[in-house]
C-alpha positions, 0 to 999 in steps of 0.5 A: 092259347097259341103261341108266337115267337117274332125273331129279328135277327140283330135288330138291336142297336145303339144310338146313331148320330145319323139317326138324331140320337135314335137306334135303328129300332127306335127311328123305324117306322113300326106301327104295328108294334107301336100299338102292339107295345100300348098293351104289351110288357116291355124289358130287357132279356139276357140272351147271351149267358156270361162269358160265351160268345155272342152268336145266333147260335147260343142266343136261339138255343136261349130264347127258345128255352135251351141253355147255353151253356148246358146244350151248346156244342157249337154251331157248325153241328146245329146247321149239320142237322139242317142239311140232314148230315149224319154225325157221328160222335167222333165227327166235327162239324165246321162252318164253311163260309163262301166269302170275299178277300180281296185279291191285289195281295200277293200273300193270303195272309195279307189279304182283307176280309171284304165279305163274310157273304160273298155278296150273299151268292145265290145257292146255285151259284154256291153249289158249283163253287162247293163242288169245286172245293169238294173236288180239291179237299174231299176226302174220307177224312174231310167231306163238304156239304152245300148249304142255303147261300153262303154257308156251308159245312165241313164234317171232319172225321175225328177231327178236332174242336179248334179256335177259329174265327167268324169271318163277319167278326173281322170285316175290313181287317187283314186275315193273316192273325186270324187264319187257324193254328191247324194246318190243314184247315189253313192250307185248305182256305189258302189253296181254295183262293186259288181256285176260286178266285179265277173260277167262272162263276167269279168271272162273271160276277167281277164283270157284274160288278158282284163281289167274288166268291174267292175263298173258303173259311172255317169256323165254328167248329163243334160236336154232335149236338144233343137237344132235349124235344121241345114238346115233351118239355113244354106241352107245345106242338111247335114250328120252326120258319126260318130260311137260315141252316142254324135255325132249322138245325135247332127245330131238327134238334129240338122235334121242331117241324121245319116249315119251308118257304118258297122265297125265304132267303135271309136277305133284304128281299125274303118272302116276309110275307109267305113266312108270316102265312106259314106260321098262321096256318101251322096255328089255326089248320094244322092244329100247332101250339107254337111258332117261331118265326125267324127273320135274318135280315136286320142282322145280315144289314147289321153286318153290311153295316147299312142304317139304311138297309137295316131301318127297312128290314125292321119296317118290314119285320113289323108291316110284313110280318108282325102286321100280318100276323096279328090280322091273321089271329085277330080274324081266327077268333084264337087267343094267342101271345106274340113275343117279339125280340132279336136274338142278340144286338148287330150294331152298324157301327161295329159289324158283328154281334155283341151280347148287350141284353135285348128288348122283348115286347110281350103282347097278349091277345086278351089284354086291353090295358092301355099304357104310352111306351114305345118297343125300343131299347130304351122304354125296355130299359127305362121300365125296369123288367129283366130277365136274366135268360132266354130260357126264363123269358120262354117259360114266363111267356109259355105259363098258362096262368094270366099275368099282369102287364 
């Protein structure tokens, strides 16, 4: 039996008055898993334990059978692993993002939150932006590290775990509540508007018509991660495909092989299908129990807070992904079960995460029952089956013994 894990990042919503009543998961188009749900379970998962902050960070370490709140030091120190940083136990990590402010303001503290991706800037772009910040604010005290887009990494020797804030938690509001209370850090975001916001780079995307690129801003600061190896625990040689720096952070943690796709960026626009193949040939080649295959984008429009742009990225989560492959195994002759979730709901309305339980689809390939619901958050409500963490759904879906649907 092979093993597969779908993860819309986000794709869980709430009704939408533009949509007749529907979610953009219900109104999609997604035959594959319309079928797929006629002999599959359907319920409701708990990612997020009570009291934490819903993140992609908690609610990843939780589907893939990691405790929250027993491994969870932050999710800076998770990216840290990804980009290969060495840590060292007094070191903190922190999130830099690359993001928009707006710039009429005199004051920082007056600006607005425009953009917590910075126009999801390109990593080439981001790099000579970084180096720019490293130049300024690099130090033995404080190193800067490029990640995958607009996310980066600040390591702060002997540093502190402080409260700071997502930047896609505020979209629209006036930073100056939010900034952080240590001063340092603050000063740093307030100096790196400064140098930023007239840097080429940000001259060529204002006449692009492109947001600029125009300021640092930390958050999720944490410690030096420590991850149990996800094969010694379960018996399953597994995969990770993502193109985001806190999922591969995960598999670097977790004895997880990262598998990198040419064209795998997070947006809209990623290579869906190069992800799909990789997770097919870890499975039927190159002799791997387990895949998991992590898609970004329903989250990233969730934030943009486009219906539109996050209806598409669902469809082509179920036509270039989970179409593909199903095809695939089918075709190899390999028994296998699909599990397909999002991590954690990112309601357009709102513009950030919340910790509403999500809806899995449970499919296995020996399987024929034939029933008449529907992958959405409202048949995984209605038909009763809830589970009350990530981990107790990964252990359900990892058991050897067959179980009824």
């Amino acid at each position: 039996m092979k093993y597969i894990v779908v993860l819309g990042d986000g794709m869980a919503d709430y009704p939408m008055e533009e949509l007749g009543g529907k979610t953009p998961l219900e109104y999609a188009g997604t035959p594959t898993m319309d079928a797929m749900a006629k002999c599959s379970q359907i319920g409701l998962v708990h990612t997020i334990p009570e009291g934490m902050k819903p993140g992609s960070d908690t609610a990843n370490l939780s589907v893939i059978g990691y405790d929250p709140m027993k491994y969870y030091t932050g999710r800076s120190p998770l990216e840290a692993l990804s980009i290969g940083v060495p840590m060292k136990d007094t070191d903190i990590a922190i999130r830099c993002n690359i993001v928009t402010v707006s710039d009429e303001e005199k004051e920082y503290k007056d600006k607005k939150m425009i953009d917590h991706s910075a126009g999801e800037i390109s990593t080439e772009d981001a790099d000579v932006l970084m180096n720019a910040v490293r130049d300024a604010f690099g130090s033995e005290e404080f190193s800067f590290y490029t990640g995958t887009s607009y996310r980066h990494l600040l390591i702060w020797d002997r540093g502190d775990v402080v409260e700071l804030t997502p930047p896609h938690d505020i979209l629209t509001r006036t930073i100056g509540e939010y900034l952080p209370s240590q001063k340092t850090l603050e000063e740093m975001m307030e100096k790196s508007y400064d140098i930023l916001n007239s840097h080429p780079i940000n001259v060529a995307r204002e006449k692009a018509g492109l947001h600029k690129a125009n300021s640092i801003w930390f958050w999720g600061a944490g410690t030096k991660p420590g991850l149990s190896d996800f094969e010694e625990k379960t018996g399953k040689k597994g995969v990770m495909i993502s193109a985001v720096d806190l999922l591969k952070g995960i598999g670097v943690g977790a004895g997880l092989t990262n598998i990198s796709v040419e064209g795998a960026d997070g947006t809209l626009e990623t290579n869906y299908e190069g992800k799909a193949m990789a997770a097919v040939d870890a499975l039927t080649k190159d002799g791997y129990d387990f895949a998991y295959i992590h898609v970004e984008a329903p989250d990233e429009m969730g934030h943009q807070g486009s219906v539109e742009r996050k209806v598409k990225a669902i469809e082509n989560l179920d036509s270039k992904v989970i179409r593909l492959v199903k095809d695939s195994m089918d075709a190899s002759g390999e028994d296998y079960r699909m599990l397909v979730l999002p991590d954690h709901p990112t309601p357009v309305s709102l513009r950030t995460h919340t910790g509403d339980p999500v809806p899995f689809l449970l499919f296995d390939s020996t399987k024929r029952e034939s029933h008449q619901w529907h992958y959405n958050e409202k048949d995984a409500e209605r038909l009763g089956m809830d589970l009350a963490s990530g981990e107790a759904l990964m252990e359900y879906f990892l058991e050897e013994k067959p179980y009824r649907i």
